[in-house]
N, C-alpha and C positions, 0 to 999 in steps of 0.2 A: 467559482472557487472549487477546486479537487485537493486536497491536502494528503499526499498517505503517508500516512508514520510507518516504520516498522520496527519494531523493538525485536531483537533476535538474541540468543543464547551467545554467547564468547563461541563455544566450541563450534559454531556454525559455520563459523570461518574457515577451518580447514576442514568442510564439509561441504562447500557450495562456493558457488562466486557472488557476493553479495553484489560487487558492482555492477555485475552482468542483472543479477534480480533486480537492480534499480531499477536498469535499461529497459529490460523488460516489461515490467510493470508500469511504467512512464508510459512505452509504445501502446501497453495494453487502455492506460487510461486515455489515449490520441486517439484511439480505433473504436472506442465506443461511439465519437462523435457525440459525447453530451456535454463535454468540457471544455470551456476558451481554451487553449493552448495557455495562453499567459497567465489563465488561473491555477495550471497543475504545477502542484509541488512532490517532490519525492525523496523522501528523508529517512535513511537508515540509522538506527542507534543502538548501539550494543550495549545492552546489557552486563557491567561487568561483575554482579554480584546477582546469581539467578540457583534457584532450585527448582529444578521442573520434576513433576509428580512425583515416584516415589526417591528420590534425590538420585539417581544411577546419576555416575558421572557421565555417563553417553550421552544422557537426554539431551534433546538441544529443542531448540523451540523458536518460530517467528509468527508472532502478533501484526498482523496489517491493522491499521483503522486509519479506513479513506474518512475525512470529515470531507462533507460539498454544504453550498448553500442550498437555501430550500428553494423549491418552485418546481420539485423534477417528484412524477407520482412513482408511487414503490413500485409498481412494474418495471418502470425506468430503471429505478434506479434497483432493481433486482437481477435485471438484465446487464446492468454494467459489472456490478458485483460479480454476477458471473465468470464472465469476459475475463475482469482481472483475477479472480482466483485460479480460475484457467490457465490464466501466464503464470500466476506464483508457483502452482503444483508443476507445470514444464520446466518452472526454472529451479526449484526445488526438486526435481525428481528423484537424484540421490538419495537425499535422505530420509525423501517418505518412502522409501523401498525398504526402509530398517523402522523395527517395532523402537526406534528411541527418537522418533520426532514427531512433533505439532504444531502444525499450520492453521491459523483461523483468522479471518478478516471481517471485520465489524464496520459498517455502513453509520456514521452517525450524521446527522440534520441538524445544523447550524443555524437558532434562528436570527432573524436578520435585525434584531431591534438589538438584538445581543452583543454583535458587532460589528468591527469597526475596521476601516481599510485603508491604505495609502499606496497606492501600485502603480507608478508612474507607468511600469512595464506594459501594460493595458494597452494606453495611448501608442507605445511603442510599435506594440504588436497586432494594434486594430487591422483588419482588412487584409491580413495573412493568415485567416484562417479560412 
């Protein structure tokens, strides 16, 4: 399981290509090689009511947080994190180039008594990876 949310500012959008940063960051989560293909999910949401620091209307902001399940050590998964924030700032370049954006991606572990799954896609996808 890979899950990355991204919650982004409204004005991000004529600042970046957010569908292209999905793409991106999907490839980036396939090229770690720590993630089933059929576990990764990648979900952008705009924020349509957002005040970022000291409220300028420039500011614009995109929050990543990859949730995975647990069994992967923090070097692992300090190394993936990498990997993807690597893609976000490529795919973000624009507008970390201007003092009115922030990007940050948070790693959180999933524990497994906690939840619960139904993913036929699994099955689907077994032995194409």
């Amino acid at each position: 399981m890979a899950h990355l949310a991204i919650e982004y500012s409204p004005g991000l959008t004529a600042r970046a290509d957010v569908p292209a940063l999905c793409a991106a960051l999907h490839a980036a989560m396939i090229d770690t090689g720590i993630f089933p293909v059929a576990g990764i999910r990648v979900r952008a949401h705009r924020a349509d009511h957002a005040i970022v620091a000291d409220g300028d209307a420039q500011n614009d902001f995109a929050a990543l947080t990859l949730s995975v399940g647990a069994g992967r050590s923090p070097e692992t998964l300090q190394a993936a994190g990498a990997q993807i924030f690597n893609a976000a700032q490529s795919a973000l370049r624009d507008p970390l180039a201007t003092e009115y954006f922030a990007l940050s991606l948070e790693i959180r572990v999933i524990d497994p008594d906690l939840s619960w799954k139904d993913t036929p896609i699994h099955a689907r996808l077994a032995g194409r990876n």
